[in-house]
Structures are given as structure tokens and as C-alpha cells.
N, C-alpha and C positions, 0 to 999 in steps of 0.2 A: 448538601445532600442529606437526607432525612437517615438513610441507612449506612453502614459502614461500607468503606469502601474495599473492595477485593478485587479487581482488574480493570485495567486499564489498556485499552486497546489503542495502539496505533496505524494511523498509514504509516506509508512508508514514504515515494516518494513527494516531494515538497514541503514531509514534514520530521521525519529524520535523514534527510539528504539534501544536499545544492543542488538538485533538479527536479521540476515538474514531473515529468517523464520519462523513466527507462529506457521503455520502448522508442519514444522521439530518438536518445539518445542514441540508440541501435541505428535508427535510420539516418540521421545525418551523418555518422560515420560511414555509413555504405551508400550515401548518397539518393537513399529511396523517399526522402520526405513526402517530394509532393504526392507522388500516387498514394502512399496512403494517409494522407489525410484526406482525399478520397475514402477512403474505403473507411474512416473515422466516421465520416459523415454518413455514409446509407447504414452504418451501425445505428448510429442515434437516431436517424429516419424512420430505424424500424424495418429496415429494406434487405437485412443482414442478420445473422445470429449472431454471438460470440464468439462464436466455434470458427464461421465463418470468415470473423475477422480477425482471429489467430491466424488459421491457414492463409489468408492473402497478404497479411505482413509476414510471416514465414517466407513462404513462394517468393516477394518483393527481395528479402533481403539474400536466398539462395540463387535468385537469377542474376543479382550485386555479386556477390559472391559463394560460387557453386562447393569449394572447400570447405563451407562457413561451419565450425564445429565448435565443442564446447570451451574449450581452451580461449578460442579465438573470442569469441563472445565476451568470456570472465575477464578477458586483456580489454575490449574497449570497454565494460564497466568499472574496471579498475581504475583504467588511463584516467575517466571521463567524470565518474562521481566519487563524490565522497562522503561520508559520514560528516553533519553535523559535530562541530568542538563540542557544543554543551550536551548533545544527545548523551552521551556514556553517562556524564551527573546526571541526567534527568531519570534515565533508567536504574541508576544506582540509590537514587534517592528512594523512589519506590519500593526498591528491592527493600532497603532499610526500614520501610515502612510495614515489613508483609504483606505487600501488595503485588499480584501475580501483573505479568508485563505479556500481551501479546501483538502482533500484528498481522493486520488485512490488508494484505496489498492488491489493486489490478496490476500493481508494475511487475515487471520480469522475473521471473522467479530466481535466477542466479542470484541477483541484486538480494531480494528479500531475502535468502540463505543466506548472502553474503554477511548483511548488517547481522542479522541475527545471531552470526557468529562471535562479530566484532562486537554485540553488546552483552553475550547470556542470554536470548532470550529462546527458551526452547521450544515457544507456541507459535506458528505462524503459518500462513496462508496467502497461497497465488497461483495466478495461472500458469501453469507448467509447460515446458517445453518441452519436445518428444528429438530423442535422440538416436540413432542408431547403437549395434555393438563395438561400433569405433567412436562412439563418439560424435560423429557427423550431425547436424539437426538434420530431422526429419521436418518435413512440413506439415503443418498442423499444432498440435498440443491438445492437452488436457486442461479446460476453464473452470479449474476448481474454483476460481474466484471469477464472476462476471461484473463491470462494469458497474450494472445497475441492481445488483442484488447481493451486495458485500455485506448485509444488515442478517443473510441469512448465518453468518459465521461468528456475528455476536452471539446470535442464540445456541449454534452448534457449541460455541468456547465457554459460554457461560453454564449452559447443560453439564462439557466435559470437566466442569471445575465443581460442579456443583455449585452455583452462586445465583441470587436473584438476579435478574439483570437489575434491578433497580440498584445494582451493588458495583454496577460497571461505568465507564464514562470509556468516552471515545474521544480520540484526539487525531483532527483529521482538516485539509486546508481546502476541500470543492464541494461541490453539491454530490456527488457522489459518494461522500462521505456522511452526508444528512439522514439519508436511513437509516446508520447504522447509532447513531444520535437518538432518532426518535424512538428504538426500538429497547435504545438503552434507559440508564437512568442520568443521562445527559450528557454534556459534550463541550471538548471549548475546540475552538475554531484557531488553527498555529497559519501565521500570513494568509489570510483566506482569499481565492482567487471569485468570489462571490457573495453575492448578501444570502444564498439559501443556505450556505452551511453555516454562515453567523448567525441567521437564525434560529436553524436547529439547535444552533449553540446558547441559545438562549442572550445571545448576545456579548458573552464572553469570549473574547478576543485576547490570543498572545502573540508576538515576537518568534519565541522562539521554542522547544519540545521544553526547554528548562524552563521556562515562563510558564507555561501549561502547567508542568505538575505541579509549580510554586502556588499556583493559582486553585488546582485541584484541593494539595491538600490544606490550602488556607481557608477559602472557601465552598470547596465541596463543585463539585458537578453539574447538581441539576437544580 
């Protein structure tokens, strides 16, 4: 990387967690898979908004279960993921480095508060759940992060740090993570579920979050 380096963005799930997907994880515990990967697909079609596919996995998982509140929720994210062993060195390393650590996640926002917690990191982003005053989910949320435009939060993060983006790298495992890559000053690709985000990655390829930053700060990002 030409410029010094000042933040480091990550996803979240599939690359500091033992799951793809939060949200999957939500639904096979309440049994709603198949309908929405339905409702996954007329997103990607273009047939759906975000918003839209918040509230229908919402709605899926309260007609599973009509009690479903936040408690309940943080119990099967707990049961069900976990924090990567190496992720805690990968961010500690950085830190060491004076390197600011944030994340963009599409995955569940409990989840991303959760890690966030378990690592230090106090920048982060996701689509939010809407809750009632007890607690209850409400159907719907707030898609502070969409799907297909998580690239716009490198720029919001690198704004509120003040940093070039050309000072940032991204560390992220799908093609949905590729914008957020091309908008930076590069990216490496942790188990990548695609050749677009190895691409974007310029072809750099890691194992594991701790491979990444070894790889970062050996050879730089972009």
C-alpha cells in the first residue's frame, strides 16, 4: 500500500465468526429457511427492497415464534456462533499497530454488537432490528447497512476518522464485500465464497482474520 495505513474494516459474518449467516442462523433455529430464501432471491432479482426483506424475515421468524424478543434472539446467537480463536490477535495486533478496527456487517445486528463487544471495537455497522418497550421484536428494522451498498460506510467511516480511503483496506469473504474493496485502498479476501471478491482483492487470499492482518501489514493492501 502506497499510503500508510489507518483502518481496517471488517465483515463480520464468515469472517470473524464460524458462520456465513446470522440471519440463516436465526432461521433454522425457528425453522423458517425455506420461505426466506425465497424472499433472498426476489431481493437479488431486484423484485424487493431491503426494507422489504427485513420485514419478511421479521414476519417469518414472529409467525415461528410470536414471543420472539431480544433475549431470546441473543440466546440462539450465543448458542449457535462464535467468535473466531484468532480474530481477538488479529484485532489486537492492529490495535498495536495504531490502526483504527471497524466493521460492516449485512449480518444481525445483536451479533455485530455482540463481537464488537468481545473484541474492542467501538466502530461498527448493521441492519437493526426494531424492538418494542418490552423488548419484543417488531417486524421490520432499520437497514442502516443494505446488502448491496456496504461501500457506502467505508466512506461514512473513513470521513468520520478523517483518513484517505486510500489509507483503508477491507477484509471481507463474498462479492458483497467487493465494493467496499474497490472504493477503498484495497482488500484481502478471508475463505472467499467467490472469485468477485478475490478479485477485488487484488487476488490476495487468507485462511483466516489473523492471516489477513499478517498479510496486511507485511504486505500492504492494495
Amino acid at each position: 500500500m502506497g499510503t500508510t495505513l489507518k483502518l481496517v474494516i471488517f465483515d463480520v459474518d464468515g469472517v470473524l465468526v464460524d458462520v456465513r449467516s446470522s440471519w440463516r442462523v436465526i432461521h433454522e433455529a425457528l425453522g423458517t429457511t425455506h420461505y426466506s430464501e425465497l424472499y433472498a432471491r426476489l431481493y437479488w432479482e431486484g423484485r424487493i427492497s431491503y426494507r422489504d426483506w427485513m420485514l419478511a424475515d421479521t414476519q417469518l421468524w414472529l409467525e415461528a415464534e410470536p414471543r420472539l424478543d431480544r433475549d431470546m434472539l441473543r440466546g440462539i446467537l450465543e448458542e449457535r456462533v462464535s467468535v473466531l480463536p484468532d480474530a481477538y490477535d488479529a484485532i489486537e495486533r492492529l490495535r498495536r499497530r495504531g490502526v483504527e478496527v471497524a466493521f460492516v456487517s449485512g449480518g444481525v445486528d445483536l451479533l455485530v454488537e455482540r463481537v464488537a463487544g468481545e473484541l474492542g471495537v467501538r466502530l461498527w455497522a448493521a441492519p437493526r432490528l426494531s424492538f418494542d418497550e418490552r423488548g419484543r421484536l417488531v417486524p421490520g428494522g432499520v437497514p442502516e447497512v443494505e446488502a448491496d451498498a456496504k461501500h457506502r460506510w467505508v466512506i461514512r467511516f473513513s470521513r468520520m476518522l478523517g483518513v484517505p480511503r486510500s489509507s483503508v483496506c477491507v477484509v471481507g469473504d463474498s462479492r458483497i464485500d467487493a465494493p467496499m474493496m474497490m472504493v477503498a485502498g484495497g482488500g484481502v479476501a478471508v475463505n472467499p465464497m467467490d472469485s468477485v471478491v478475490v478479485r477485488a482483492a487484488g487476488g490476495r487470499v487468507a485462511k483466516t482474520p489473523l492471516d489477513a492482518v499478517e498479510l496486511i501489514l507485511g504486505e500492504g493492501c492494495g
